[in-house]
N, C-alpha and C positions, 0 to 999 in steps of 0.2 A: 708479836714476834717472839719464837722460841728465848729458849735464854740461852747468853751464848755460849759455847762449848770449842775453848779455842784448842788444839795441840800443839804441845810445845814442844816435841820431840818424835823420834821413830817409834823404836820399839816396835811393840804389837797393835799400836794404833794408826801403822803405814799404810798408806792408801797404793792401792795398785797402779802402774803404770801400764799403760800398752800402746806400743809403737808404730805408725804405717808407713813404710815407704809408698811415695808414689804421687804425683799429680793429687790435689787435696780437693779438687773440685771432684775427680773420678773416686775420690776414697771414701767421703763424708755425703757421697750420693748413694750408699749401704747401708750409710746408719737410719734409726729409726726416728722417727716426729718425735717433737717435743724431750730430747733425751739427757739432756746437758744445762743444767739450773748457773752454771758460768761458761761462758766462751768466748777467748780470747784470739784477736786475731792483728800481729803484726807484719803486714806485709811488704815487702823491698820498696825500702823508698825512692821514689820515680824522680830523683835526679837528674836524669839526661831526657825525662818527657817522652821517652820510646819504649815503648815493647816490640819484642820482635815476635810474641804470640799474636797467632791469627784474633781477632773478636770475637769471642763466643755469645751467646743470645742469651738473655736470662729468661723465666718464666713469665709470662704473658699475663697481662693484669688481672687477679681473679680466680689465678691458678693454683697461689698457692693461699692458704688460709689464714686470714691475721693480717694478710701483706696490706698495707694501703699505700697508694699512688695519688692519692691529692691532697698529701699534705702542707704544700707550698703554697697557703693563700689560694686553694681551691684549684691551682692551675693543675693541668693534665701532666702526668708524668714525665709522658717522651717530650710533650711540648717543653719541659725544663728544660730535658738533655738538649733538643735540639738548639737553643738558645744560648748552652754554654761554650755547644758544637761550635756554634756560628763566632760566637767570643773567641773562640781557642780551637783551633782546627787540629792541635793535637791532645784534646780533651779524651775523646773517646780510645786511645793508644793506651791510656792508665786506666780507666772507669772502666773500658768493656771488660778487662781483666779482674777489675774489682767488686764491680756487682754481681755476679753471677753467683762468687764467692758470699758475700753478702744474703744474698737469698737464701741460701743454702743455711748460712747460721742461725737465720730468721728461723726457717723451719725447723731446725734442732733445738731451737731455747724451749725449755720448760716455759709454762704458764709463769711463774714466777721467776723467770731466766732473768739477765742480764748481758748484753752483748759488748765487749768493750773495745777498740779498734785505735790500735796505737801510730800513729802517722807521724809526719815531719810537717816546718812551715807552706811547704812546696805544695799540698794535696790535702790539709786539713780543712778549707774553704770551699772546697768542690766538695767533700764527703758529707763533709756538714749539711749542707743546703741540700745535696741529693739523697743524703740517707736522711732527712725528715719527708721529703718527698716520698720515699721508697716503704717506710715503715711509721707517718704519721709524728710530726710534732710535738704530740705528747707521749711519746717516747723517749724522746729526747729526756734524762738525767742530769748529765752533765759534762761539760767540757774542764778536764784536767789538764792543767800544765806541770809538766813534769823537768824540773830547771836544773842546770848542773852547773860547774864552772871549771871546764878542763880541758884542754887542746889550745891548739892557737885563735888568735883572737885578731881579727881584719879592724886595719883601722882607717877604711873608707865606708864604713857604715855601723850601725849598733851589732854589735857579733850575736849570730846565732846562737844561742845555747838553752834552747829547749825542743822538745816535744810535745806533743797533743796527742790525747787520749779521748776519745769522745765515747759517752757512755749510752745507750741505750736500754729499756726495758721492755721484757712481750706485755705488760700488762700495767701499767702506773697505778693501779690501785692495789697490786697483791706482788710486790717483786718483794724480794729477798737482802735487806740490808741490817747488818749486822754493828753499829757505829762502833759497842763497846766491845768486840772481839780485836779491832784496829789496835795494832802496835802506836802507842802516844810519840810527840816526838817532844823536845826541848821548847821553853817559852822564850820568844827571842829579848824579852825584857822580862825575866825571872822576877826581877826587883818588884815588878808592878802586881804581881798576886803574890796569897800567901805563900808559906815554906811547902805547905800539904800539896797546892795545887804545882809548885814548882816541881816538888819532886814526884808527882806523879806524872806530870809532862799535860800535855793539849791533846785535843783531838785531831787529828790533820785535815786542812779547807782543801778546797780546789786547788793549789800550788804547791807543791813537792817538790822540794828541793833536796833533793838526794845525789851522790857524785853515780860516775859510772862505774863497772866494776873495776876496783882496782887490780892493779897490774901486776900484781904480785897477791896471794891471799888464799884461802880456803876454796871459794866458789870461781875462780879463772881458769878458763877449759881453753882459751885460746879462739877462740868461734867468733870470729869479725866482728857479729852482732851481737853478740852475748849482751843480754840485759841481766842487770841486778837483780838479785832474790829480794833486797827490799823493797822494789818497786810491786813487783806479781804478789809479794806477800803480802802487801795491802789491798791488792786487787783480792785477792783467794781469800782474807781473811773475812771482807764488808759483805762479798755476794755469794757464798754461801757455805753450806755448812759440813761439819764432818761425815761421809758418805755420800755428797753431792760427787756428780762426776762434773769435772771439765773437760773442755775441749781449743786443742791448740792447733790451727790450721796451720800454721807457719813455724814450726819449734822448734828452730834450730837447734841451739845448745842444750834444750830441754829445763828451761829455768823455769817454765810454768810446772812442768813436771816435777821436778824435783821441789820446789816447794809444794805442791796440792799432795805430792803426795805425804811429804811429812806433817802437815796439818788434817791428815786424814781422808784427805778427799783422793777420789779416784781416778786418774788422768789418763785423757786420749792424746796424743800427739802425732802430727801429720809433719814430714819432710818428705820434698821431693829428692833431698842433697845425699848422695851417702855418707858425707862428711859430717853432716850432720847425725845419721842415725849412728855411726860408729862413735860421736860424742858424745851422745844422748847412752847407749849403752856402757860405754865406761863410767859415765857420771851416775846412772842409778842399774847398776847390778840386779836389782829386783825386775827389771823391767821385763817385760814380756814383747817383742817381737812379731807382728803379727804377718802372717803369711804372703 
């Protein structure tokens, strides 16, 4: 692994941004193979189990290159879906819209790419199980929980407060991870290592406990879903490097953007919302717009 070259600021080491309005399945069906060594994709979490999109068909086993479809313990692909079909009759209302999406980032990750896919309780159990299916097992990286403590809290069962990040790789022998570029966080028993190791903080595991953005602050655009810049900045920081390009299917506020590009990488960003892209343009000025 290079050695790392993190940035810590704009200036002249800002990475370009460029914006698409438009359906993200018709936008990122332009770009080129293997173009994007990170891509990130957060998509509306399916809280009420309905889409009102038609099901679109993703590519046919074989079609596209890299893809594999028997990673579940050798079973066949569709034989899964249909299995989950048959479990959950409104299975395929979230996943037809999901995979499709899915394939398409399969085919943009670099050989050394990383694909990361941020979800809620409700749909992290289905993606998991059909994205090892969909891209092979040992792809699978890791499953991040990303924990906060803020909103109300139900007291007829444990309160939700977290997320899932599940990570993927195009290649498990040759992906792109970066550990010492990672922002360190706090020892939560300082006392138990030395002063050196205290004050230079840990390396952060699988569980991320980061708040949301708060409500008042530098980085708060108002955007429903606005996620944190410390969160993407840990993602942008481990998979890859100054001059990689990312790619954000779902970017609302533009937080992937705006942090890739101030640590020097170069961001694509997909909204269908125009709420979104007039967000995304006020938050980075530099951005480019694309037709």
């Amino acid at each position: 692994m290079a050695s790392p070259r993190a940035v810590s600021g704009l200036g002249d080491e800002r990475g370009s941004v460029e914006i698409h309005r438009g359906d993200n399945l018709e936008v990122v069906r332009g770009f080129a193979d293997d173009s994007f060594t990170l891509i990130y994709l957060d998509p509306p979490f399916n809280t009420g189990r309905a889409q009102s999109k038609a099901l679109e068909t993703a590519r046919s086993p074989g079609e596209t290159p890299g893809l594999v479809r028997r990673g579940f313990h050798g079973r066949e692909y569709e034989r899964l879906r249909g299995d989950l079909r048959a479990y959950d009759d409104r299975f395929d209302d979230y996943w037809g819209f999901l995979e499709p999406r899915l394939v398409e980032a399969w085919r943009l990750l670099a050989p050394d790419g990383t694909l990361y896919v941020h979800l809620d309780y409700r749909e992290a159990h289905y993606a998991k199980v059909l994205m090892d299916a969909l891209f092979g097992r040992d792809r699978f990286l890791n499953e991040l929980i990303w924990a906060y403590d803020y909103g109300a809290k139900t007291r007829k069962r444990w309160p939700t407060k977290h997320d899932t990040i599940l990570v993927y790789v195009k290649d498990p022998a040759s992906y792109w991870f970066d550990s010492e570029a990672v922002d360190r966080e706090p020892y939560m028993a300082p006392g138990l290592v030395t002063p050196e190791k205290a004050a230079r903080g840990k390396l952060p595991t699988d569980v991320w406990w980061h708040t949301i953005v708060p409500t008042t602050g530098r980085e708060k655009t108002g955007y429903p879903t606005q996620k944190p810049e410390g969160v993407l900045r840990r993602i942008v920081q481990a998979s890859s490097r100054p001059g990689d390009r990312v790619l954000d299917f779902f970017a609302g506020s533009g937080t992937t953007g705006a942090v890739a590009s101030a640590l020097g990488r170069h961001a694509v960003l997909v909204d269908v919302n125009p709420e979104a892209i007039a967000v995304m343009t006020q938050r980075m000025p530099h951005a480019r717009v694309a037709d």
